[in-house]
SESEDO-449444 format. One line per 10 residues: number of its first residue (from 0); for each residue x, y, z of C-alpha. Coordinates in steps of 0.05 Angstrom, whole numbers. Example, Ala and Ser with C-alpha at 12.3 -4.5 7.8 and 13.67 -1.06 7.14 Angstrom:
% SESEDO-449444
0	246 -90 156  273 -21 143
***
This chain:
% SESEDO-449444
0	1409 -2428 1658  1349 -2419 1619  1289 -2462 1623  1292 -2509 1559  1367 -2518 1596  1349 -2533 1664  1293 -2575 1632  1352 -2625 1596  1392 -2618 1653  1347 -2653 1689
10	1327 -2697 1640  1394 -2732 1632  1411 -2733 1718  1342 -2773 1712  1376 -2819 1659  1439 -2824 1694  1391 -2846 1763  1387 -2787 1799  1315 -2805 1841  1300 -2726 1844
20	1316 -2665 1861  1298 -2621 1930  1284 -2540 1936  1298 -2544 2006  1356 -2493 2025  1385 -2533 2073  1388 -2595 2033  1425 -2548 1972  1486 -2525 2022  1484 -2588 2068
30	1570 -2602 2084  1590 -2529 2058  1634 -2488 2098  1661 -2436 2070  1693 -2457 2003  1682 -2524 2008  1629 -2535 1959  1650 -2564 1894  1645 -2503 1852  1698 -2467 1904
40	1739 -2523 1906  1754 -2515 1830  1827 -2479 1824  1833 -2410 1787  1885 -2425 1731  1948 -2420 1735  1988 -2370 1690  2059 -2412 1698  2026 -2477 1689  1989 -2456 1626
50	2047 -2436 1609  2088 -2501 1618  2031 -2536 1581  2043 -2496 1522  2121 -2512 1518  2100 -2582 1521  2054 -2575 1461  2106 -2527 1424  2153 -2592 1444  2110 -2634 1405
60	2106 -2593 1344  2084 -2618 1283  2100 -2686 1308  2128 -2737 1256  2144 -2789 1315  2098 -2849 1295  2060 -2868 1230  1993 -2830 1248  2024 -2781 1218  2025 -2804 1151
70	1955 -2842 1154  1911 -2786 1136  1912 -2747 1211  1894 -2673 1210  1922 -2640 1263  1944 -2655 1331  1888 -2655 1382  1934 -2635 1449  1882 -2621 1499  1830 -2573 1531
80	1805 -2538 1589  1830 -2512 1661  1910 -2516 1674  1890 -2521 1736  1837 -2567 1741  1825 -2610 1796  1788 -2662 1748  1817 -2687 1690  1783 -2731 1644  1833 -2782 1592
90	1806 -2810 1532  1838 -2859 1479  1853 -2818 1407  1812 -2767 1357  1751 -2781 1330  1737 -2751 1262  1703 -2687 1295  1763 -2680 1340  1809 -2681 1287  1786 -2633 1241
100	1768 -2585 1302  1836 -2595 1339  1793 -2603 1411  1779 -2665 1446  1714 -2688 1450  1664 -2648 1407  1627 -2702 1371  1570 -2740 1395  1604 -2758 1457  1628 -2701 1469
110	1573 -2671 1478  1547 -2726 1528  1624 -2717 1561  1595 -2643 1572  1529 -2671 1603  1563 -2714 1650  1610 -2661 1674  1550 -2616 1684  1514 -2667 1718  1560 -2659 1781
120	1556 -2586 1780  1616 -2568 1737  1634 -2534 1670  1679 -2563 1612  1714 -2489 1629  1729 -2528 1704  1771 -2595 1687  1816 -2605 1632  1804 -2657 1571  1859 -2699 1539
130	1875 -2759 1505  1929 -2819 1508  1943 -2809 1435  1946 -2744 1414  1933 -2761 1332  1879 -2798 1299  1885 -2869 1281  1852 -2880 1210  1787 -2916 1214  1788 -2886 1295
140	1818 -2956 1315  1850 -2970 1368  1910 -2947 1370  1967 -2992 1366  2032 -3013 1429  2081 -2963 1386  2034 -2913 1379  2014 -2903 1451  2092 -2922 1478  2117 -2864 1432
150	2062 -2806 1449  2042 -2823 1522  2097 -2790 1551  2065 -2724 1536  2001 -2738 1568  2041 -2767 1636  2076 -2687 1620  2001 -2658 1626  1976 -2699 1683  2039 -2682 1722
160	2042 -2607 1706  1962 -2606 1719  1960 -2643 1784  1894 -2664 1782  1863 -2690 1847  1822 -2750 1803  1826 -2770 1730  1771 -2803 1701  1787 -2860 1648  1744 -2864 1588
170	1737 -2932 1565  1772 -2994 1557  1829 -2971 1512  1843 -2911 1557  1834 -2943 1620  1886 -3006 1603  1934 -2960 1571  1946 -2910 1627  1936 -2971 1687  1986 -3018 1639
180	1929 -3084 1644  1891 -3118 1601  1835 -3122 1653  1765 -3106 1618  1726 -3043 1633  1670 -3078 1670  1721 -3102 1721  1755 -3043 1723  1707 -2983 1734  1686 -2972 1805
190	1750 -2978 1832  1795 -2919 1847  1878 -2927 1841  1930 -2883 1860  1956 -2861 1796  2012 -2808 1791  1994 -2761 1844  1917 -2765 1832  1855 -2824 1853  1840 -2855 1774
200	1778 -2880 1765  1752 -2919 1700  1692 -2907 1671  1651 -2927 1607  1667 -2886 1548  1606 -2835 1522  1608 -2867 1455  1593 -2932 1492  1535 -2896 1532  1507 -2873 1464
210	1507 -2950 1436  1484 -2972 1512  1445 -2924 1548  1432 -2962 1605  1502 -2967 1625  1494 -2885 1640  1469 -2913 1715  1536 -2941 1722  1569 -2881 1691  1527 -2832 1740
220	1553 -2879 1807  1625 -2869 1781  1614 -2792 1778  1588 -2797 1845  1643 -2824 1876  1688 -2765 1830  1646 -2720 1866  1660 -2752 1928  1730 -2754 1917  1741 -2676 1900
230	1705 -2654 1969  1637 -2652 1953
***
């Protein structure tokens, strides 16, 4: 990491309400054995499982199972990142970026997703990225009860060949969706449910961070408690 790097690194922990930072040794490896800080305790991936992941996006195809795909959608934006992550992170659909690029999250907040995940000492390379609906809806509205009850199933075919320790929810569409309430965000987030195998935790989305930056406190206790919830 290069200065101008570890220079915005630390500028957005500060905005996220980390107090400071220590360059005592001890208080770096405080509660590390051996392998048990949270860089060891991300999983190598997983040849088979990567594997399995691709059947289930050569399952979808070019998929023609809802109306996104005649409203003007690109290309399918299936997922991203580490087969065998132990932190996965669900959003709701495409953005524009997203579709034209074919990865999830790469516009604005994507690039604040990336912050966040760096912020607790992990890579984009180290979780995997996905979304409820794998299409864009025109406009990027929300996307609508046939919409998710036809493509969900694939993303409950990700999370279960993944295995993810903790998913994070992003936002009030993906949050509802994958927890089946109509609860709003703000009484969601800072909970954590057993979902499928894995502890689920809500959270604000990044596009909502970049319209309300001082929700990123909230935001940066969530991650916290990821942290705390993978070992850390």
């Amino acid at each position: 990491m290069d200065q101008d790097q570890l220079h915005a690194h630390l500028r957005f922990a500060a905005e996220l309400g980390v107090a400071g930072i220590s360059r005592d040794g001890a208080w770096r490896t405080r509660g590390r054995g051996v392998g048990s800080g949270l860089q060891n305790l991300q999983t190598a991936p997983d040849p088979a499982t990567a594997t399995t992941l691709a059947a289930i996006r050569a399952d979808i195809g070019d998929c023609t199972r809802c109306k996104l795909h005649t409203l003007g959608r690109t290309q399918i934006v299936f997922g991203v990142g580490n087969p065998s992550a132990d932190l996965m992170f669900v959003g709701e659909a495409p953005g524009a970026d997203e579709d034209l690029q074919g990865v999830p999250f790469v516009g604005r907040a994507g690039q604040l997703l990336t912050k966040i995940i760096e912020a607790i000492g992990l890579t984009r390379d180290d979780v995997y990225i996905a979304n409820v609906i794998k299409c864009r809806p025109p406009q990027n509205r929300n996307p609508e009860p046939d919409e998710v009850a036809t493509c969900e199933p694939f993303l409950f075919r990700q999370i279960d060949v993944i295995h993810p320790k903790v998913i994070v929810a992003l936002g009030k569409f993906a949050a509802q969706a994958v927890l089946r309430t109509d609860d709003p965000i703000s009484r969601l987030r800072g909970r954590v449910f057993e979902y499928r195998g894995a502890k689920l935790i809500p959270t604000f989305h990044p596009a909502y961070l970049l319209r309300n930056p001082s929700a990123k406190r909230e935001v940066w206790e969530d991650m916290k408690l990821v942290r705390k919830l993978l070992g850390r």
